[in-house]
N, C-alpha and C positions, 0 to 999 in steps of 0.2 A: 063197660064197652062204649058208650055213650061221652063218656069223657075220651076215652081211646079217642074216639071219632071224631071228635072236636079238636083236641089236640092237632093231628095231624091235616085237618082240615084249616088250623089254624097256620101249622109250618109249612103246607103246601100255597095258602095261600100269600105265606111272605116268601117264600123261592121262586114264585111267579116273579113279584115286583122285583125282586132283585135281579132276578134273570134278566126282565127287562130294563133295568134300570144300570145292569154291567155293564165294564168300559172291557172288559173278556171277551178272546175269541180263543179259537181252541188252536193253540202250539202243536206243534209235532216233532217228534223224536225216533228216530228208528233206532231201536234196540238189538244187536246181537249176542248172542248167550249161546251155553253150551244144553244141547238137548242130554237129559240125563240118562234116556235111553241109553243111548251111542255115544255120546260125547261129541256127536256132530254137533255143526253152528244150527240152529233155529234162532227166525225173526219173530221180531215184535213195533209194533207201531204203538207210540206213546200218544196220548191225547192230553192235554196239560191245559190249563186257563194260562192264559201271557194277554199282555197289553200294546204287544207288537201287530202292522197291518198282516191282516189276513187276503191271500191270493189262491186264485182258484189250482187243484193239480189235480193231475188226472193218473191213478192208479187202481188196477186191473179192471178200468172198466166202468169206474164210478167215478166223479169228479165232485173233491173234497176243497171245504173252502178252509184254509188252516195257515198260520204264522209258521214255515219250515225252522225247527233247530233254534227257536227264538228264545230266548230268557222266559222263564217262566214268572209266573205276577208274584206278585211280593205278599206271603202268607203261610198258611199251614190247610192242606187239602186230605184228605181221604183217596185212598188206595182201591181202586177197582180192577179185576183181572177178564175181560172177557173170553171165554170158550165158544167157539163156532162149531155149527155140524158137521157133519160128516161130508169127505170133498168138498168143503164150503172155503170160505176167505172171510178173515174177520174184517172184511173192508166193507162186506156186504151189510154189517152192524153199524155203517159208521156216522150215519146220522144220529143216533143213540149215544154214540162216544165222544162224538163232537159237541153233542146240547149238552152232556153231564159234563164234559172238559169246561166248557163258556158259564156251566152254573157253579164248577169250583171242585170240581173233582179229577183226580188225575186216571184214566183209564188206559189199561194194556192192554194191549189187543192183538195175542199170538197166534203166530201160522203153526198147526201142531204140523208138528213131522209123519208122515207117510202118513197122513189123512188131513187132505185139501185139495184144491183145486186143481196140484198141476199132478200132484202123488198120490196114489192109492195104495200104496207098498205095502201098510198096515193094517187096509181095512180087513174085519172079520178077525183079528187078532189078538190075540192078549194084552200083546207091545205095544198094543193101542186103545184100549180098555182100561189097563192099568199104568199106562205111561202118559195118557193125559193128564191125570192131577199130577204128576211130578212135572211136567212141563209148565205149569200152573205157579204152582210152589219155586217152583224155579226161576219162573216171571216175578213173582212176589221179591225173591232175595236178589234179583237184578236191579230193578227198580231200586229199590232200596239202596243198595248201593253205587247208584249210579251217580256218577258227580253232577249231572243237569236237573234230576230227581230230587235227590235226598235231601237237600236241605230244606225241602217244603211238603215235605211228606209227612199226614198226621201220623201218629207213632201207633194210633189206637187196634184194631181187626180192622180186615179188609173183606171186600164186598166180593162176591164172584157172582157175575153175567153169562147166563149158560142158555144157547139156545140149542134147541133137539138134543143130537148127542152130547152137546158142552151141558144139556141138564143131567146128564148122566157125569160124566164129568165132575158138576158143582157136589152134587149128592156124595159120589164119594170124599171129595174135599170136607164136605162137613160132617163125614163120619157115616155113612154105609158104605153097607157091607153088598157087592152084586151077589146074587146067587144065580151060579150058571143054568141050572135044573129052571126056573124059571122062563130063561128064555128058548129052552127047549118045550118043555112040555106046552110054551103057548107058539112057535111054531110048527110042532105036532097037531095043535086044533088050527093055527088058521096058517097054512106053508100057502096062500096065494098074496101073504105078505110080505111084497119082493123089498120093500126097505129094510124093516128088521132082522128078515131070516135068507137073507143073501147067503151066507151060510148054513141055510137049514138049522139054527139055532145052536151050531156045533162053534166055538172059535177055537180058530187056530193058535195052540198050544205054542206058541215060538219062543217066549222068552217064561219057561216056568219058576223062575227062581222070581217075577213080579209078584207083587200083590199090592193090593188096595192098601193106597198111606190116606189116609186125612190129614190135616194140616192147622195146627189147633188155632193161625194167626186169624182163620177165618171166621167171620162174624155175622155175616147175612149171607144170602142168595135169592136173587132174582132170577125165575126159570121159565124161559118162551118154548112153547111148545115141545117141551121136555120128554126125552125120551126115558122111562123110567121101569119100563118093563122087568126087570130087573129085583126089583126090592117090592118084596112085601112088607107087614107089618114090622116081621122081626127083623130082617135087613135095615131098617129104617133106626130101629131101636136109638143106635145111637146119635141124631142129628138131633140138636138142641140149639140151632141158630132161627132166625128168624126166617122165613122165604115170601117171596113175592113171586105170584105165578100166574102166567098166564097162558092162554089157549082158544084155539078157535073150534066150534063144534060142526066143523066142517072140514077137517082136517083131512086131507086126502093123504098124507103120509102114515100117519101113527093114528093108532087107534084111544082116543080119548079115552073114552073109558078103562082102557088097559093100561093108560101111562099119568097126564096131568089128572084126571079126574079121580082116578084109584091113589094116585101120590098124593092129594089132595084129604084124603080121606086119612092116611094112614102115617103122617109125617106125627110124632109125639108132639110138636110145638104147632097147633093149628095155623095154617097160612093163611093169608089173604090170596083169596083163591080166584081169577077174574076169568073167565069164560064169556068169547067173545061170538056174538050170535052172527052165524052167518061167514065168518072169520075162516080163512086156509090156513096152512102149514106156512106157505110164506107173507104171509103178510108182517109178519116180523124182519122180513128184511127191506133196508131204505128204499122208499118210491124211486121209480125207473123214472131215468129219462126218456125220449124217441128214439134215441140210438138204442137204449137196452131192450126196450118194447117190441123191435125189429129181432134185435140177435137171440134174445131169452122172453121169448112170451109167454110161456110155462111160468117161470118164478116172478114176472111183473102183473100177470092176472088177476084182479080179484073179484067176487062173485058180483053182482048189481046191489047197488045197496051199501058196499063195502067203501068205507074212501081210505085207502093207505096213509094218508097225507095226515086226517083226521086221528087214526088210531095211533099213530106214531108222536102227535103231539101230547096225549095222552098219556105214552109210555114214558116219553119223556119227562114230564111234569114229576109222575108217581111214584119213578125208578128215582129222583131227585128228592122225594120227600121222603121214600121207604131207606134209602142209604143214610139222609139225614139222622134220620130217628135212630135208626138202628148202631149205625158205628161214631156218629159226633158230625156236627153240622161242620159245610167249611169257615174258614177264621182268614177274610182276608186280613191284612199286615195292618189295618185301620182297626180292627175288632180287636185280633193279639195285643197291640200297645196299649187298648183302654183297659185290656182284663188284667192285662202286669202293673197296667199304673194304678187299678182299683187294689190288688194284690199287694202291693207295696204300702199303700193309705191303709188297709187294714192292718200292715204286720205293724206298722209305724205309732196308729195306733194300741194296737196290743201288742203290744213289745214282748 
């Protein structure tokens, strides 16, 4: 464990200097795809390392500093899929997607269909329970073959970013199983849980021919404030990826110990499990400006003690070293050429 610890201590501290030492800012790409639900269009925003100037834009509410539609940098990066909560917007992550796009990673960042911001159509649902990870999966094989993407896309597993419901989300991606009885019989003991048991623990049966796909391209997950209530031991059974988890024990939403702390316990591959003192439900997403502090003081508040600003440098750094480790560090096109031209010296040598 002691070597673990070093090791990563040792790759975290060269993706600092490199971070700082990038000529990287984070590109943008709007992606459209077909939801596999319906066949309707669902969006995705792409976060990509480019070498192009970066200018400020302002979408739903947050202003992202990003290279629009520009060439991506010359290399081979790692595949990330973000999941947002419930009625959420993955823009609210996007300081997270922006520091991993600038440290060499390419992050997707989808609106799930009838559960976001402007749609509820699906909340309490099945067609939304289990048509998330296919909207996921879905992201993954767009990207992929997208012609601004693919040609700098590492080939290896890809990473999935789940926060709240997108932790529910990740989990089935890497292989659980939900058990509905669960989230009944825990809002049976606590129904003054108006986030989880909206529906009295009962979902709406709409699309019964879904079920839970996992998706074997996946190979880590990182989970903020993850709603997990769901999977016990033996639901969990089969998730054999790595995870990265975090949560605040002040969570006004979900109940820790029913969700990241009980998940924590009971995932077959022990996580690194971060439990952050004093910490809300949202401080996982990007610090407010004046103007959001005004219109949403609810989701920019954090307790005294708290610095948003501070925690999120944090996520970023560790979410940059946990992906590393886990799926293959990035390869800008300087690193690529010396490892094919050391490749080539050797075969030349041993013929």
């Amino acid at each position: 464990m002691k070597t673990r610890a070093l090791l990563t201590l040792l790759l975290l501290g060269g993706l600092l200097a490199r971070a700082e030492a990038s000529p990287w800012v984070a590109g943008l790409h709007r992606l459209t795809l077909a939801d596999p639900v319906d066949a309707q269009p669902m969006q995705a925003l792409v976060f990509y390392p480019s070498s192009s100037p970066a200018r400020p834009t302002r979408i739903e509410g947050y202003t992202l500093r990003v290279a629009e539609e520009a060439p991506v940098a010359m290399g081979q990066f790692p595949l990330l899929v973000v999941s947002h909560g419930n009625t959420g917007t993955p823009v609210a992550l996007h300081d997270l997607a922006t520091s991993l796009a600038r440290q060499g990673f390419v992050v997707v960042a989808v609106t799930h269909p009838g559960d976001n911001l402007r749609d509820h159509s699906r909340l309490g649902k099945l067609s939304n329970l289990y048509g998330r990870p296919l909207q996921v999966s879905a992201a993954i094989t767009a990207a992929r073959a997208d012609h601004l993407l693919s040609p700098y896309l590492s080939q290896g597993k890809v990473g999935v970013i789940g926060y709240s419901a997108g932790g529910e989300t990740a989990l089935i991606l890497s292989g659980a199983q939900p058990d509905l009885e669960r989230l009944r019989n825990y809002c049976l003991e606590r129904p003054m849980d108006a986030d989880a048991c909206k529906t009295h623990g009962v979902l709406i049966a709409d699309r019964s021919e879904l079920t839970p796909q996992s998706d074997p391209r996946v190979g880590a997950v990182m989970l903020m404030a993850p709603l997990s209530l769901m999977f016990g031991r033996h639901a969990l059974a089969g998730v054999h990826v790595p995870a990265l988890i975090y949560s605040g024990d002040q969570d006004q939403l979900l109940a820790v110990d029913r969700n990241a702390s009980a998940l924590a316990r009971k995932l077959p591959v022990t996580p690194d499990y971060r439990l952050l003192s004093g910490a809300g439900h949202f401080v996982f997403m990007a610090p407010c400006d004046d103007e959001q502090r005004q219109r949403m003081a609810v989701l920019c508040k954090d307790a005294d003690g708290i610095d948003r600003r501070q925690v999120h440098r944090g996520l970023q750094s560790e979410a940059a070293a946990f992906f590393s480790q886990a799926l293959g560090a990035p390869e800008p096109a300087e690193r690529s050429a010396a490892v094919g031209a050391a490749s080539q010296q050797q075969d030349q040598a041993h013929p």
